[in-house]
C-alpha positions as CSV (number, residue, x, y, z in Angstrom):
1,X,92.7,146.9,83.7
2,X,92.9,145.3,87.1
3,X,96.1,145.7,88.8
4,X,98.0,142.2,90.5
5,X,96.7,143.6,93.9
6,X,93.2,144.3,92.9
7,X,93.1,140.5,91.4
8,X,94.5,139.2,94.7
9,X,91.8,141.0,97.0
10,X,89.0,139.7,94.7
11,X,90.4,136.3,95.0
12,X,90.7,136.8,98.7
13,X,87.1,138.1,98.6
14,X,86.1,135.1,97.0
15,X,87.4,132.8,99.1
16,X,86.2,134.1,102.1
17,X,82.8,134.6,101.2
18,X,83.1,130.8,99.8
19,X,84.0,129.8,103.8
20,X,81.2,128.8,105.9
21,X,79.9,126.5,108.3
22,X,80.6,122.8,107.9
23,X,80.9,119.8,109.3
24,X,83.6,118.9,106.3
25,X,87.0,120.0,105.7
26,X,85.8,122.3,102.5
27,X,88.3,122.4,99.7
28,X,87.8,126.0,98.5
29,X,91.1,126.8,96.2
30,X,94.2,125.4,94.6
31,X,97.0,128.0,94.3
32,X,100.1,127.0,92.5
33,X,103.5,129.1,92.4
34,X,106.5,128.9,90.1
35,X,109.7,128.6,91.6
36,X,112.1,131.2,90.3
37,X,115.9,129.6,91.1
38,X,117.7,133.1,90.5
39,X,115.6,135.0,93.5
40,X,114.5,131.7,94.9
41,X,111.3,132.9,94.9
42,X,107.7,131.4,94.5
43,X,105.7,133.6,91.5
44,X,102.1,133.2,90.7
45,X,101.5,130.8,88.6
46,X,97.5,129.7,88.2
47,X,94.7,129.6,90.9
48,X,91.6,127.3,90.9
49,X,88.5,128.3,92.9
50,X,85.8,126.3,93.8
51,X,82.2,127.4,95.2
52,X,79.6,125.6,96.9
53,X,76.0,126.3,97.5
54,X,73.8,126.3,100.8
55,X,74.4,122.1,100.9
56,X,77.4,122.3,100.4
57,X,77.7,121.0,96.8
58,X,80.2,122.1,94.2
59,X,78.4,124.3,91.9
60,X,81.5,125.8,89.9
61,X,85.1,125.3,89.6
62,X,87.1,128.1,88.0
63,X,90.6,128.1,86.4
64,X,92.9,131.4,85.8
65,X,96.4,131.6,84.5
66,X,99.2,134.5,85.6
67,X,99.7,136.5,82.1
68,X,103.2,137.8,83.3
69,X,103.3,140.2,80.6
70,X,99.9,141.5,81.4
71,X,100.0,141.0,85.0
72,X,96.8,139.7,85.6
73,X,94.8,136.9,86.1
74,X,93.2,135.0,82.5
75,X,90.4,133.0,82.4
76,X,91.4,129.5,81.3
77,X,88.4,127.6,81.5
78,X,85.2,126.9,84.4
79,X,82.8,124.3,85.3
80,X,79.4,124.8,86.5
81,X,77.5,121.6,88.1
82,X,74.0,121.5,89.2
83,X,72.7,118.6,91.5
84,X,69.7,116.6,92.7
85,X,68.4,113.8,95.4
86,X,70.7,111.4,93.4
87,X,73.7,113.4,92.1
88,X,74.8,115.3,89.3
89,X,72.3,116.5,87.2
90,X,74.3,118.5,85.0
91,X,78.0,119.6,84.2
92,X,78.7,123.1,81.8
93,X,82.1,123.2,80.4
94,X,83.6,126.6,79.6
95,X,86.6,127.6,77.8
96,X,88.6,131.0,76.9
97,X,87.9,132.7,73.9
98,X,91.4,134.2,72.5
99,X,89.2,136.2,70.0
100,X,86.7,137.9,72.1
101,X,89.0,137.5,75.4
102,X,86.0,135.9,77.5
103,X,84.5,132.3,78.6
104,X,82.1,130.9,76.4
105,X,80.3,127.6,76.6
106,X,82.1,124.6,75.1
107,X,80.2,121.7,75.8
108,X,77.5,120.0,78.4
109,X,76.2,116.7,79.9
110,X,72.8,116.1,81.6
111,X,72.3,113.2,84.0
112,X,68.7,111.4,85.4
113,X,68.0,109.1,87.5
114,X,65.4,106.4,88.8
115,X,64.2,106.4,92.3
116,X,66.8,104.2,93.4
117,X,69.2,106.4,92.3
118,X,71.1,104.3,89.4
119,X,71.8,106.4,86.0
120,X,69.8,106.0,83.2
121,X,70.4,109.0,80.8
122,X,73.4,110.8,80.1
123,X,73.2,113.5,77.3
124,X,76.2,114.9,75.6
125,X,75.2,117.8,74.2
126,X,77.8,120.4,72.3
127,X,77.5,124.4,71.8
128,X,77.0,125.8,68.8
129,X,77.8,129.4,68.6
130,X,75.2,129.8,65.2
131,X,72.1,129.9,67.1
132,X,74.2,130.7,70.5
133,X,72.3,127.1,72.3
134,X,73.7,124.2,73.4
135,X,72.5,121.2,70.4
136,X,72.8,117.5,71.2
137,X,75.3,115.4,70.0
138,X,75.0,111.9,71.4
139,X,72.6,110.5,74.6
140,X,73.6,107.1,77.0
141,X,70.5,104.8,78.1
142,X,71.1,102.7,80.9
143,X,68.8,99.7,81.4
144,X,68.7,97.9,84.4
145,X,67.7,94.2,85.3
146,X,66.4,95.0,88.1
147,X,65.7,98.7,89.7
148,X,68.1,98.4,92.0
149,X,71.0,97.2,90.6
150,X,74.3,98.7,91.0
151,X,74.8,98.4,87.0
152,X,73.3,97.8,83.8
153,X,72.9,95.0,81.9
154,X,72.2,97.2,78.5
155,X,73.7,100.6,77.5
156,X,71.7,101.9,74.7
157,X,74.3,104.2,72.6
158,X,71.8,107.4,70.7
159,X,73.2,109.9,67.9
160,X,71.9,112.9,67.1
161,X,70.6,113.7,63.7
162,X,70.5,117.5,62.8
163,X,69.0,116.9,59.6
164,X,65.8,114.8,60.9
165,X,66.4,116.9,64.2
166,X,65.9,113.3,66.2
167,X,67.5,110.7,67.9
168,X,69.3,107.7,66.2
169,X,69.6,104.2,67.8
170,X,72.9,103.6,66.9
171,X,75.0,101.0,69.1
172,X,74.1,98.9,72.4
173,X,76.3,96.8,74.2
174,X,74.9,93.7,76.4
175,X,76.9,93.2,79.4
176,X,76.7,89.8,81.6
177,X,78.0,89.7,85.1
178,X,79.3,87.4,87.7
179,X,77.8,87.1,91.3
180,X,80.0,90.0,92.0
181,X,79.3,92.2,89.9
182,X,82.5,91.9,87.8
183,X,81.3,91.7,84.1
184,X,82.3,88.5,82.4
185,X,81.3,89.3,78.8
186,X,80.2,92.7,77.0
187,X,78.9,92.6,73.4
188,X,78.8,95.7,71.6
189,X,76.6,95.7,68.3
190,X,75.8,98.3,65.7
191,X,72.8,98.9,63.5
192,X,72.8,98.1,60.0
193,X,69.9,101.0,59.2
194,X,69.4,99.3,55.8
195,X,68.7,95.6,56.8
196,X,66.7,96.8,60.0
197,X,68.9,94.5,61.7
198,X,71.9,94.4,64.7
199,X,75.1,93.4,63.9
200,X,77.9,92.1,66.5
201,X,81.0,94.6,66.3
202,X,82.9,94.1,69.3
203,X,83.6,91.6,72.6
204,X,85.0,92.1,75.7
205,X,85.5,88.7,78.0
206,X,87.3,88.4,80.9
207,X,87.8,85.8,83.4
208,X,88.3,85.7,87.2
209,X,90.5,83.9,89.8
210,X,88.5,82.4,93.2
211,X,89.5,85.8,95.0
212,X,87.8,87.8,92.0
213,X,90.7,89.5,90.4
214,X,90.9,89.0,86.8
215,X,93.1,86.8,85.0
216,X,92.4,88.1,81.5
217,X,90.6,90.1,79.3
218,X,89.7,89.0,75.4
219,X,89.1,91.2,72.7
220,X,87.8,90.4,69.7
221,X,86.3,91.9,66.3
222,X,83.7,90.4,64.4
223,X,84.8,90.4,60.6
224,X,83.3,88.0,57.9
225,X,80.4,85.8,60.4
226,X,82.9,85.3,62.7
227,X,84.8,86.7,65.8
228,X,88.6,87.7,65.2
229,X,91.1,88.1,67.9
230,X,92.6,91.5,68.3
231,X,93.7,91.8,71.7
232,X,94.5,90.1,75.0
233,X,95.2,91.2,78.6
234,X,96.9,88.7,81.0
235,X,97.0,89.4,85.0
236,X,99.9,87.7,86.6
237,X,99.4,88.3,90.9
238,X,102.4,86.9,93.0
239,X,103.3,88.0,96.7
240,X,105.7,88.3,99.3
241,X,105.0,88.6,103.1
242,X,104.7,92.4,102.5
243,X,104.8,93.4,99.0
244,X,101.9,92.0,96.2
245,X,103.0,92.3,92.6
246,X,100.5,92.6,90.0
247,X,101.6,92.1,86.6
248,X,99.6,93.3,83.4
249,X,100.6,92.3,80.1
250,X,99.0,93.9,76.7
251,X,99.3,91.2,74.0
252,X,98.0,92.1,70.4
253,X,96.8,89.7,67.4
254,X,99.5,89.4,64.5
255,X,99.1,86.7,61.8
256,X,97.6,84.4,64.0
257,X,99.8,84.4,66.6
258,X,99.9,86.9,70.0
259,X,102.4,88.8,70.1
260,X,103.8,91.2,73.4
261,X,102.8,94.9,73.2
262,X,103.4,96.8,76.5
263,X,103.4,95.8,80.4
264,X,102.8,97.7,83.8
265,X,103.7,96.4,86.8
266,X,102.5,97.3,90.2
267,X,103.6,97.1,93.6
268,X,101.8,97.4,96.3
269,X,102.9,97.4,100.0
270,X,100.6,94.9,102.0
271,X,101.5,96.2,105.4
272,X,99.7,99.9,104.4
273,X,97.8,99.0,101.9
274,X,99.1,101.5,99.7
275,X,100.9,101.8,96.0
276,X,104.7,101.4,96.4
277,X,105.7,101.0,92.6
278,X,104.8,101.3,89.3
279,X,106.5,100.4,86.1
280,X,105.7,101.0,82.2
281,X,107.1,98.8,79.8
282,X,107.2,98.2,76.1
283,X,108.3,95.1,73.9
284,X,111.5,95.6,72.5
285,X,111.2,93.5,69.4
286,X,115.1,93.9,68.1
287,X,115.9,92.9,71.7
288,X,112.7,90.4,72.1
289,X,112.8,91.2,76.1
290,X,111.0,93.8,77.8
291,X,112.4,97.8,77.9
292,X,111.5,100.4,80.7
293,X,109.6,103.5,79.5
294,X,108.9,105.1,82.5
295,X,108.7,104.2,86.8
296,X,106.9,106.1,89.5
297,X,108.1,105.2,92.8
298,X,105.8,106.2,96.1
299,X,107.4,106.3,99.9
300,X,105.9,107.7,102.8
301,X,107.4,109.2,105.1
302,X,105.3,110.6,108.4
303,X,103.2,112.9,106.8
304,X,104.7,113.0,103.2
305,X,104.3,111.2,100.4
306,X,107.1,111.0,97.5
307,X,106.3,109.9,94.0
308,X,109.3,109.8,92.0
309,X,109.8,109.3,88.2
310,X,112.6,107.0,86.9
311,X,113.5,106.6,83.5
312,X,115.3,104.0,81.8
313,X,118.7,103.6,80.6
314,X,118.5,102.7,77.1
315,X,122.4,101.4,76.4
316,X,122.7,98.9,80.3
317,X,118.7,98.4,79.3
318,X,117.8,99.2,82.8
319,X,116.1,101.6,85.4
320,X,118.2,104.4,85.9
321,X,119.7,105.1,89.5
322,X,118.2,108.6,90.3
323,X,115.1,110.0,88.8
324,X,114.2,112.7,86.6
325,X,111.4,114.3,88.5
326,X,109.4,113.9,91.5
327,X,106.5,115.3,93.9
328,X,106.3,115.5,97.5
329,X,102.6,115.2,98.6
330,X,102.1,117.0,102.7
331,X,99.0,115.7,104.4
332,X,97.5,116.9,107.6
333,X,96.7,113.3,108.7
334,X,94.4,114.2,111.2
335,X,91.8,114.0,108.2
336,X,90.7,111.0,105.8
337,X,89.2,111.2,102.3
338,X,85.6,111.0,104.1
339,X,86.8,114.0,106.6
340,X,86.4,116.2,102.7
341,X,84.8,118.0,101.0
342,X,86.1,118.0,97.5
343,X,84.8,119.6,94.1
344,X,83.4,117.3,91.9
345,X,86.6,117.2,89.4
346,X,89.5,115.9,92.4
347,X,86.2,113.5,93.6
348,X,87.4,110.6,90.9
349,X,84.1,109.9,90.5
350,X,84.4,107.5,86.9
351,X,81.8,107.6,83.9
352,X,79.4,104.6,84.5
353,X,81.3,102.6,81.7
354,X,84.7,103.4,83.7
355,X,83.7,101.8,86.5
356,X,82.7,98.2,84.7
357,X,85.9,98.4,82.6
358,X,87.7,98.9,85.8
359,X,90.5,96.5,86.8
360,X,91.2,97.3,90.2
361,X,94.5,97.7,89.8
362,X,96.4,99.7,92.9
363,X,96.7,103.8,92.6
364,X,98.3,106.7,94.5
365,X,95.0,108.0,96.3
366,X,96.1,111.7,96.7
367,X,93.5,112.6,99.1
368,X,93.6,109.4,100.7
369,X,94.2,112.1,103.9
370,X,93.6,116.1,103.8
371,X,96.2,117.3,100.9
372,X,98.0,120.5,102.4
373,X,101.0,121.1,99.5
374,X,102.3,119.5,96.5
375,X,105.9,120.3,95.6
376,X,107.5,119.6,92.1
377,X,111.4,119.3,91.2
378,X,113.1,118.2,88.7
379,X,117.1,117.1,88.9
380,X,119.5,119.5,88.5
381,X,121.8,117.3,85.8
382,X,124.7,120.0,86.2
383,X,125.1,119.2,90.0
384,X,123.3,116.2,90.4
385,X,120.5,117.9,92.3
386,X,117.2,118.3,92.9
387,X,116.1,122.1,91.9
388,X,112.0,123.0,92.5
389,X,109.3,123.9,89.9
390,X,106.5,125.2,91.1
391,X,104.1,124.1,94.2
392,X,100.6,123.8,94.9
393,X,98.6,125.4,98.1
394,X,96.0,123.6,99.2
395,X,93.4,126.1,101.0
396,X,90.2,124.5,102.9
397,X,87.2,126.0,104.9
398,X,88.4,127.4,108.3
399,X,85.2,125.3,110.2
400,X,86.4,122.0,111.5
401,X,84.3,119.2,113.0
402,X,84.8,115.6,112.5
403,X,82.7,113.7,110.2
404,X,82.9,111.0,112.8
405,X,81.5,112.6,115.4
406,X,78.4,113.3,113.5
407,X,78.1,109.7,111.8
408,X,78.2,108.7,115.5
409,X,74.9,110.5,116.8
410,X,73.1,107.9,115.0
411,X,75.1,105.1,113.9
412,X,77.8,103.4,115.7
413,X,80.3,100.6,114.6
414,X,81.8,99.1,117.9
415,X,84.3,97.9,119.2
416,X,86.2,99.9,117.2
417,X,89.5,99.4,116.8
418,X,87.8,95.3,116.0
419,X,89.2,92.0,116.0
420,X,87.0,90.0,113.4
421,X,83.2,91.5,113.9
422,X,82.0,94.8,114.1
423,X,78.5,95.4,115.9
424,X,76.2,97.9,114.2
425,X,73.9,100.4,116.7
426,X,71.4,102.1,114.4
427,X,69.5,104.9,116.2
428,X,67.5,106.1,113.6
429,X,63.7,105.9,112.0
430,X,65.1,104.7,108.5
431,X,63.3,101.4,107.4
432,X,67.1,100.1,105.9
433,X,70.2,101.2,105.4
434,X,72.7,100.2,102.7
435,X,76.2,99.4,104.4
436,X,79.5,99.7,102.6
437,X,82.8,99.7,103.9
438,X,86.2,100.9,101.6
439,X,89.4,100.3,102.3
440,X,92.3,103.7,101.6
441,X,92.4,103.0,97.8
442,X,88.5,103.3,97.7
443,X,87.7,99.7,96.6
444,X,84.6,98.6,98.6
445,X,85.0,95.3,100.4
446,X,81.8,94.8,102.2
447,X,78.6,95.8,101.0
448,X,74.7,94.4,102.2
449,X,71.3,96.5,103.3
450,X,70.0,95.9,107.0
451,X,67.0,96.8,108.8
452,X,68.3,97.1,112.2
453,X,71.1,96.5,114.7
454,X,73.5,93.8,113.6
455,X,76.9,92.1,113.7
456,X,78.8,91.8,110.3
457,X,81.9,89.5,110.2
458,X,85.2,91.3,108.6
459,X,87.3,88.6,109.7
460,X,88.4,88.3,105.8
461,X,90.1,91.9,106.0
462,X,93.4,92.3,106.5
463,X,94.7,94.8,109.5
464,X,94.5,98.6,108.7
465,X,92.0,101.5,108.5
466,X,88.5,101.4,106.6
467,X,85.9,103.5,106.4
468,X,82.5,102.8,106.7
469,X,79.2,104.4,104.9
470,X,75.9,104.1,105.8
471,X,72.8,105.3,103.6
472,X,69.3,105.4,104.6
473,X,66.4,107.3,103.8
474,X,66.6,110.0,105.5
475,X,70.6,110.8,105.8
476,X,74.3,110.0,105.1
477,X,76.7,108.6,107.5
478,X,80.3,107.7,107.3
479,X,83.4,107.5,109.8
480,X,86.6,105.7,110.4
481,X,87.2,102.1,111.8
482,X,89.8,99.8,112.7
483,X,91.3,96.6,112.3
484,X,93.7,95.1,114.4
């Protein structure tokens, strides 16, 4: 059995070889400690470790637990991700075996691709420990308008039949978009195997406002020829000179009449950009009014970002004064999200269906800027205090260069800080490049293809920090700019 010290000189091993030259700031391992209040002492608590092959891709992501009885690190689960030209070709889950005491393989997805690098296959497949192989359980087909199109307007839903040992065209769903590529209706069908026919199961429609955001979302259920309403989503956005409030009510479909379920509110400080407040409620029907379940609060301050958890006080039916829990966030904010490096599972990189179903409502972007330490408490009801739980270690690769530097060899956005346009310098042999530029949440708010050097108008942005990223060909570039 491996002692504590042996397990922390392998994990020191690990780490080290994982370190090597890069031009990003390399996440290579999460440590988190418990906080022990009677020796005020940090303890071991879990580690994850990440490794990265020659490009610098996440290949595995490991997670171990402190057995404090055993004194030793246990295997909870790992990830192993293989990748091509377009992304992520396949993902391996494995989780601990209490019985055998080792990892075993759980479950795995398989991704392809067309040459413009859009998805068109995912393949859920599930282990089965029988005939020791991974078996399939259900497949994805993404079908595209045109080739190039950032999403499809058909996904093709397959089932796996063991006993005919082939696939069964199940479901599809026929999505239509707007000119921005917000989806306005999806209809979902299912096929009736015994008429040889499609039936309509299931609709999604949403509407817009003239600056894009949605207004609502419809769902309905087709029973007996015709479509029944089952639920509604309304989008109420009102603003101050600095603070935007977005408003999201969850109605359901009761004897013909709608009826409040649930509603989150956001906040959102215009002047950073960034989430100040959100708020979960839930229809009281005995009081017919609204009643708090829970409230995260988010300040920054310098380098530190504190998200707090309110509850609600049931009998004054209101938000309590002082919180239950909360987490301060420490950034090194010499670094931004594009300045990283980050294994695939912190990279919140959303299912294909996610990101169409997304409402663009604001959230805390944790590695908006180079995560350092994450530190939990929880209040101390005795002495009306705040008393910590455990906190996390960020570790990174030991190379530093900036990502902007190297965008900047061969692409150039100037003037930067910018007023209302932004000229582009391409010095490269690429025959286009695709342009996008995010703003700190990651929501992209330009995006066109040029051939060569150009001027884009951003005159529509509001004041703050954006990054821009440039694909061509032949490479990747991205960097920092600013509006002012």
């Amino acid at each position: 059995m491996k002692t504590k010290l042996q397990l922390i000189l392998f994990f020191n091993i690990v780490i080290l070889s994982l370190s090597a030259q890069n031009n990003l700031q390399r996440l290579d391992s999460v440590v988190v400690k418990s906080y022990n209040s009677n020796d005020n002492t940090y303890y071991l608590s879990d580690m994850h470790l990440f490794s990265y092959d020659t490009n610098q891709k996440n290949i595995l992501s490991q997670y171990a637990q402190w057995n404090t009885n055993s004194s030793v690190l246990v295997p909870n689960y790992k990830t192993e991700y293989t990748h091509g030209a377009h992304g992520l070709t396949s993902l391996t889950q494995y989780t601990y075996n209490s019985n055998t005491m080792q990892l075993q393989p759980y479950e795995k997805t398989l991704y392809t691709y067309n040459s413009n690098g859009r998805l068109l296959e995912k393949v859920e497949q599930v282990f089965d420990i029988n005939t020791a192989s991974f078996v399939n359980q259900d497949k994805e087909i993404y079908v595209y308008a045109m080739a190039g199109d950032p999403y499809p307007t058909e996904v093709q839903i397959w089932s796996w039949d063991n006993v005919g040992n082939t696939w069964l065209y199940t479901q599809k769903a026929t999505i239509t978009f707007n000119a921005n590529w917000d989806f306005t209706e999806i209809l979902l069908e299912v096929y009736d195997m015994t008429g040889n026919v499609w039936q309509p199961q299931m609709k999604w429609s949403r509407t817009y406002d003239n600056n894009n955001r949605v207004l609502q979302q419809l769902v309905q259920q087709w029973s007996a020829n015709q479509w029944d309403n089952t639920q509604k989503i309304n989008f109420v956005y009102t603003a101050t000179a600095s603070i935007e409030q977005i408003e999201v009510t969850i109605q359901s479909w009761n004897s013909g009449v709608w009826t409040n379920s649930s509603q989150t509110i956001y906040k959102k400080d215009l002047n950073s950009g960034e989430l100040s407040e959100a708020a979960y409620l839930y229809w009281n029907a005995s009081l017919s009014a609204w009643s708090g379940n829970s409230k995260n609060t988010y300040q920054r301050n310098g380098n530190q970002v504190t998200v707090t958890n309110i509850g609600w006080d049931q009998a004054s039916q209101i938000w309590m004064t002082d919180g239950i829990n909360k987490e301060v966030y420490e950034y090194d904010l010499n670094f931004v999200k594009n300045d990283l490096n980050l294994p695939v599972e912190m990279q919140n990189n959303r299912e294909l269906v996610e990101q169409i179903f997304d409402f663009h409502t604001p959230y805390f972007n944790v590695f908006a800027n180079k995560l350092l330490f994450v530190t939990n408490y929880s209040r101390n009801s005795i002495n009306d205090t705040w008393a910590e739980t455990y906190k996390s270690s960020y570790k990174y690769s030991s190379s530093v260069n900036d990502l902007n530097d190297l965008a900047n060899d061969k692409i150039s956005f100037f003037p930067n800080p910018f007023q209302t346009v932004v000229n582009i310098n391409v010095k490269t042999n690429s025959t286009g490049l695709e342009v996008f530029i995010t703003d700190l949440q990651d929501r992209i708010v330009y995006k066109a293809t040029h051939y060569n050097n150009t001027t884009i108008d951003l005159s529509m942005l509001p004041n703050g920090v954006y990054i821009y990223h440039v694909k061509t060909d032949r490479n990747n570039f991205a960097g920092k700019i600013i509006k002012k």
